[in-house]
C-alpha beads as a LAMMPS data file, in Angstrom:
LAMMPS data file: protein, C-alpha beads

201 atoms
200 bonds

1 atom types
1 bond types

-500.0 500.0 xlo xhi
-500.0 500.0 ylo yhi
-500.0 500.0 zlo zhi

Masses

1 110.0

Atoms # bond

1 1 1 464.221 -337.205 -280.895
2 1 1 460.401 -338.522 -280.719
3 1 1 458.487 -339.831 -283.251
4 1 1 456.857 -337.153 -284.624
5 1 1 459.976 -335.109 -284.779
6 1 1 462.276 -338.095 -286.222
7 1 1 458.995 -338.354 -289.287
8 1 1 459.043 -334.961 -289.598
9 1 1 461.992 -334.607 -290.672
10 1 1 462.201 -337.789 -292.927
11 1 1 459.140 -336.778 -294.598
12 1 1 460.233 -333.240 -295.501
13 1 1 463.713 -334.336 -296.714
14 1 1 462.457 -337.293 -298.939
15 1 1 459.773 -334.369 -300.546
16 1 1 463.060 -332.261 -300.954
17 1 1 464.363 -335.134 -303.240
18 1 1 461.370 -335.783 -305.166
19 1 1 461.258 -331.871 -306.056
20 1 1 464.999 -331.957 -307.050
21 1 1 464.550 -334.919 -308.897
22 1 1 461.426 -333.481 -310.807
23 1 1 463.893 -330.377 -311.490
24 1 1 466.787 -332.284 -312.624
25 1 1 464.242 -334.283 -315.294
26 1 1 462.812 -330.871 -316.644
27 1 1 466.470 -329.343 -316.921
28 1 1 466.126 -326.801 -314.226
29 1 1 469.170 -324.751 -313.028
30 1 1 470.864 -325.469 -309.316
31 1 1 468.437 -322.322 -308.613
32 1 1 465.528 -324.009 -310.034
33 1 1 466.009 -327.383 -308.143
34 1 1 466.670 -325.736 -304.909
35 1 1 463.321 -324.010 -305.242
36 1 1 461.790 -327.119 -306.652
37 1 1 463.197 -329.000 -303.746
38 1 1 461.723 -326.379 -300.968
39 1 1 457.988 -325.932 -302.042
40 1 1 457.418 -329.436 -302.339
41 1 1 459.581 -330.294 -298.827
42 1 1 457.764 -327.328 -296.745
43 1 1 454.756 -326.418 -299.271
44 1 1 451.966 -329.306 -298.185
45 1 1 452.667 -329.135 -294.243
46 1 1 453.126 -325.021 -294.111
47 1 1 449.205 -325.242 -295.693
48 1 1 448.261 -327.527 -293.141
49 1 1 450.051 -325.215 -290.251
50 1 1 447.581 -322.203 -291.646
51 1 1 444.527 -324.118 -292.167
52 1 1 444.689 -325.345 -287.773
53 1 1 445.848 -322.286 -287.019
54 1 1 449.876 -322.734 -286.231
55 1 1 451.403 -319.974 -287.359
56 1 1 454.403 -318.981 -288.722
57 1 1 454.000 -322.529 -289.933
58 1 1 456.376 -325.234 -288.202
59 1 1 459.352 -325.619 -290.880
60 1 1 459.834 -321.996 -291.186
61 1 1 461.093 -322.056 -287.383
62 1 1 463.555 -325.033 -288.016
63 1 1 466.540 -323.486 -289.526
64 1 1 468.419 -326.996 -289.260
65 1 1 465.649 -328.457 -291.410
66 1 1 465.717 -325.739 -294.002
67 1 1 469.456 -326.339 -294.524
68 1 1 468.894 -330.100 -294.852
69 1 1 466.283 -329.185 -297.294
70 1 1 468.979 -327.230 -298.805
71 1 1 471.781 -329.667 -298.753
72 1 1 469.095 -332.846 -300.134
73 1 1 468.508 -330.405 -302.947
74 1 1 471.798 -329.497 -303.911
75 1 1 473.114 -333.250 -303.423
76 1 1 470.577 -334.719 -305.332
77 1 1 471.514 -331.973 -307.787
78 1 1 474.809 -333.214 -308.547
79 1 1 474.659 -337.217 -307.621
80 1 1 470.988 -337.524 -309.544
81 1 1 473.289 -339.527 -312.043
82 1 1 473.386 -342.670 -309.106
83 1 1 470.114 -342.811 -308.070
84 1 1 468.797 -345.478 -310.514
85 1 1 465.543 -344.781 -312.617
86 1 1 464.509 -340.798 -312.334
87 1 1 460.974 -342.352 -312.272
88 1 1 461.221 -345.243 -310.107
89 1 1 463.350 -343.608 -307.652
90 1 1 460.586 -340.661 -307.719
91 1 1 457.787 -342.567 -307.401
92 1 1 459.221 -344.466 -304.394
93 1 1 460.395 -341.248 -302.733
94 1 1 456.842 -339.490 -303.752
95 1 1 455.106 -342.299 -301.812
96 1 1 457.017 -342.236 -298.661
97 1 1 457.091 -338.120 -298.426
98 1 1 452.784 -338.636 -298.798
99 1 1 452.439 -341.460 -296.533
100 1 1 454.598 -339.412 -293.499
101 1 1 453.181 -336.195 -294.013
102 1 1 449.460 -337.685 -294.553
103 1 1 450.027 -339.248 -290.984
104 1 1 451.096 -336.499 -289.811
105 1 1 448.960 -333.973 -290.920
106 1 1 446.137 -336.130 -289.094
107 1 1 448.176 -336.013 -286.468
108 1 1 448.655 -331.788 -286.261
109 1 1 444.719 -331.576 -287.048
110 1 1 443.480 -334.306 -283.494
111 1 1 446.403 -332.037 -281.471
112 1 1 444.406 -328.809 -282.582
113 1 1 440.709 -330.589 -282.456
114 1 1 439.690 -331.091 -285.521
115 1 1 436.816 -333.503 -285.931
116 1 1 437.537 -336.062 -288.452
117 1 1 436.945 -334.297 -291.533
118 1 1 439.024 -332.049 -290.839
119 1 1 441.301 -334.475 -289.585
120 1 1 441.211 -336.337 -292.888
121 1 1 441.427 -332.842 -294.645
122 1 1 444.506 -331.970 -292.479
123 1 1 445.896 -334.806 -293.632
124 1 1 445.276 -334.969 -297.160
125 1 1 446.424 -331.157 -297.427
126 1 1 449.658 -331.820 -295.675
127 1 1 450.687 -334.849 -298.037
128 1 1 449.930 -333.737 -301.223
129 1 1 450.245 -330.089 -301.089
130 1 1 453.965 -329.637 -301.769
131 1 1 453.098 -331.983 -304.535
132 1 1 450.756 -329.559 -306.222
133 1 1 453.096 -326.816 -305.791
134 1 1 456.041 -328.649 -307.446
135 1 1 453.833 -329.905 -310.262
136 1 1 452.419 -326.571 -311.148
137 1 1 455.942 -324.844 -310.971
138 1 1 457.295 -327.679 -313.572
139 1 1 454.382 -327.229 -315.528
140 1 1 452.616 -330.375 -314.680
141 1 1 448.822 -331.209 -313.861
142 1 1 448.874 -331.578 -310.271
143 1 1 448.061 -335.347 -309.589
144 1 1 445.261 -334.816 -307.463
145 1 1 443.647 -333.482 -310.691
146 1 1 444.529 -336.494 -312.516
147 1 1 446.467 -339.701 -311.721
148 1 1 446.679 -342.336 -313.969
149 1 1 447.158 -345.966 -312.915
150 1 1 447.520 -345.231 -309.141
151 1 1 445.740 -343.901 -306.116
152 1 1 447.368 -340.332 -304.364
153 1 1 444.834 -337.957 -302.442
154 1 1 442.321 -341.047 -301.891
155 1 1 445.256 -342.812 -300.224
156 1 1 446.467 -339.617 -298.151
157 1 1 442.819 -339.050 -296.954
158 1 1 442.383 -343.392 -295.953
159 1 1 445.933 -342.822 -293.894
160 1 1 444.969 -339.843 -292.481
161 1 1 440.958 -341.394 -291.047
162 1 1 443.819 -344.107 -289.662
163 1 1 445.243 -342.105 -287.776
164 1 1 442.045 -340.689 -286.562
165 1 1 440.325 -344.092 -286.013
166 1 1 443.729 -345.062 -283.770
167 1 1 444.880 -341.971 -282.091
168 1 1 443.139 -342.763 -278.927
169 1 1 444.733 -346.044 -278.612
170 1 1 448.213 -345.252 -279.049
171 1 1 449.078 -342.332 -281.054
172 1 1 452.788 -343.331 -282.100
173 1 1 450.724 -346.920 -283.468
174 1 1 448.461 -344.627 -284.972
175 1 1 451.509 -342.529 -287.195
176 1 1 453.013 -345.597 -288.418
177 1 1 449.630 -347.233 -289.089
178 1 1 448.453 -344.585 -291.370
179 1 1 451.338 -344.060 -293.510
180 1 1 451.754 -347.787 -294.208
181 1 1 447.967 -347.749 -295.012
182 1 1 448.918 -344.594 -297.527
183 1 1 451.681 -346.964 -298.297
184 1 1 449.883 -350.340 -299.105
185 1 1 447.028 -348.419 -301.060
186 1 1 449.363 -345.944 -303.147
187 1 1 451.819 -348.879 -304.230
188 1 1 449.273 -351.740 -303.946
189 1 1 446.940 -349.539 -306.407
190 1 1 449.511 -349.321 -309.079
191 1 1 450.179 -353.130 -308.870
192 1 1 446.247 -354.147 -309.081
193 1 1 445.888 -351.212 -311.398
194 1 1 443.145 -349.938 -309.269
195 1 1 441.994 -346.396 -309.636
196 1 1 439.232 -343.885 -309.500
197 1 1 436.347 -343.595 -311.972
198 1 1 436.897 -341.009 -315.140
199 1 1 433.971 -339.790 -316.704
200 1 1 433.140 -342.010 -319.795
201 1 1 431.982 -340.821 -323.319

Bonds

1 1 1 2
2 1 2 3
3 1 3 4
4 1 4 5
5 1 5 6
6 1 6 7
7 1 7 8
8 1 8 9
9 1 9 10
10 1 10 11
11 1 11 12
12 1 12 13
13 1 13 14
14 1 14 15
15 1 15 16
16 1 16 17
17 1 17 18
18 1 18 19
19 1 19 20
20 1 20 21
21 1 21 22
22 1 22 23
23 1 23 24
24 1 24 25
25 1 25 26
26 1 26 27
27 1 27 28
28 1 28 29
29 1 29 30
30 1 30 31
31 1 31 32
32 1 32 33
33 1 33 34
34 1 34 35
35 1 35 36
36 1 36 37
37 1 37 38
38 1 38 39
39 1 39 40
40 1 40 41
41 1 41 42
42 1 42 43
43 1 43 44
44 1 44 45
45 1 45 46
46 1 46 47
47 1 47 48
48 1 48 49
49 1 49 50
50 1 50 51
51 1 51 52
52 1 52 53
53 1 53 54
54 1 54 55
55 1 55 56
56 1 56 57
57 1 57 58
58 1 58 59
59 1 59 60
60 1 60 61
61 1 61 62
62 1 62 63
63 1 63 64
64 1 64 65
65 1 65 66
66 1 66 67
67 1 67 68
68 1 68 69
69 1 69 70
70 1 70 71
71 1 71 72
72 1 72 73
73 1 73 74
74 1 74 75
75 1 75 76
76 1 76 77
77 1 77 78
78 1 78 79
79 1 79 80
80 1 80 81
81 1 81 82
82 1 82 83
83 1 83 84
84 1 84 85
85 1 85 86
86 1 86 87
87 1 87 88
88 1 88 89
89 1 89 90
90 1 90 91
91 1 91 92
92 1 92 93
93 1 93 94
94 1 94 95
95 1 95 96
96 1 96 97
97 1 97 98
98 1 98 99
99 1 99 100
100 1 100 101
101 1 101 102
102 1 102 103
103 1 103 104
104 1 104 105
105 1 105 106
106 1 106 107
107 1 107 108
108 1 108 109
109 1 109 110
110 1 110 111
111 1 111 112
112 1 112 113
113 1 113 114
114 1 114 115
115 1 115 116
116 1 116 117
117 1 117 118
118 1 118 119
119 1 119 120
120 1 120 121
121 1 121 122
122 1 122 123
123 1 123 124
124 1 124 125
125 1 125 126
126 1 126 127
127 1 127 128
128 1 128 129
129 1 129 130
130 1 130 131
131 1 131 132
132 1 132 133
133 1 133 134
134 1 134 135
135 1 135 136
136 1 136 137
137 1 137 138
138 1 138 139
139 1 139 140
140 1 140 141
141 1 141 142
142 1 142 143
143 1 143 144
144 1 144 145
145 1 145 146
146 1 146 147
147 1 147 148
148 1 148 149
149 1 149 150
150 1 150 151
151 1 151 152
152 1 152 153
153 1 153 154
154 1 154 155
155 1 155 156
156 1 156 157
157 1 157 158
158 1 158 159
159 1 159 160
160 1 160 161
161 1 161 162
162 1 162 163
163 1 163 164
164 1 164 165
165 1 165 166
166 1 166 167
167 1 167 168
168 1 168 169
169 1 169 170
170 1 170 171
171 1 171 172
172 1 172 173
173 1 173 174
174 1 174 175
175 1 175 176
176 1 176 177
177 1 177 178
178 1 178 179
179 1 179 180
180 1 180 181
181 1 181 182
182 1 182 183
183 1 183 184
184 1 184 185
185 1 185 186
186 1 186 187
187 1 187 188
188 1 188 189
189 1 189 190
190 1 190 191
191 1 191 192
192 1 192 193
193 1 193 194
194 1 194 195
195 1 195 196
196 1 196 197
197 1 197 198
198 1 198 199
199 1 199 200
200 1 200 201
């Protein structure tokens, strides 16, 4: 399995979680969490496949994938109980599905040509679109609308002009570099309590 393949499929399982687990804090049915668990696992990268033009998007092909999106949802369904903190474990799992897919939605927009906007947009879309989704289903406000106390979409977009800035060197360097710079910023920014500006009055 290559890189890209073995992050692929880490990313979209950890999103998986962090849609069951957002299901299993609002009460959902097994029905609810499953659904929960597949918009936010396939939701952010199948936007990215349409917007560069790779169509039907990439985890619609992957029928092993969609049963291990399946299986995380149903698991985490029934052993929620022994995964610590809801919100901890959530925002942990949250950070790791944005940093992968951020990387490598960067990387799906320099392998179709983008220039680096829409590199950066490629990459921004792909991390935190399944997190809309999931949020608006569970009647959130999407947290690229408003995130309090932490960076999200800023640090998706940095990771993503990372991968950009390093492709050329060595692209696998390039993957892990931008998602530990999504990383570092996402956590880092809740730690220094750094965060956009909100208007004032």
């Amino acid at each position: 399995m290559d890189l890209v393949a073995f992050l692929n499929g880490l990313g979209t399982l950890t999103f998986a979680a962090t849609g069951a687990l957002v299901g299993v804090r609002k009460r959902f049915d097994l029905i609810g969490v499953m659904i929960l668990a597949s918009v936010t696992a396939v939701g952010g990268g199948s936007i990215r496949d349409v917007v560069v033009g790779f169509l039907p998007p990439a985890a619609l092909r992957d029928d092993a994938l969609l049963w291990g999106v399946a299986l995380t949802g149903v698991a985490t369904f029934y052993l929620h109980r022994y995964l610590g903190r809801l919100e901890r474990t959530l925002y942990a799992l949250d950070t790791l599905g944005l940093a992968l897919f951020a990387a490598l939605g960067a990387e799906r927009g320099l392998t179709y040509g983008l220039g680096v906007w829409g590199v950066v947009f490629a990459g921004t879309v792909s991390g935190v679109g399944g997190g809309v989704l999931r949020d608006v289903l569970s009647g959130e406000v999407p947290g690229i609308l408003y995130r309090a106390g932490d960076l999200y979409a800023s640090a998706a977009a940095a990771g993503a002009l990372v991968v950009y800035l390093l492709y050329g060197l060595d692209p696998g360097l390039s993957l892990v570099a931008g998602a530990l710079t999504t990383m570092l910023l996402r956590f880092g920014s809740r730690w220094w309590g750094l965060r956009l500006p909100v208007p004032r009055g």
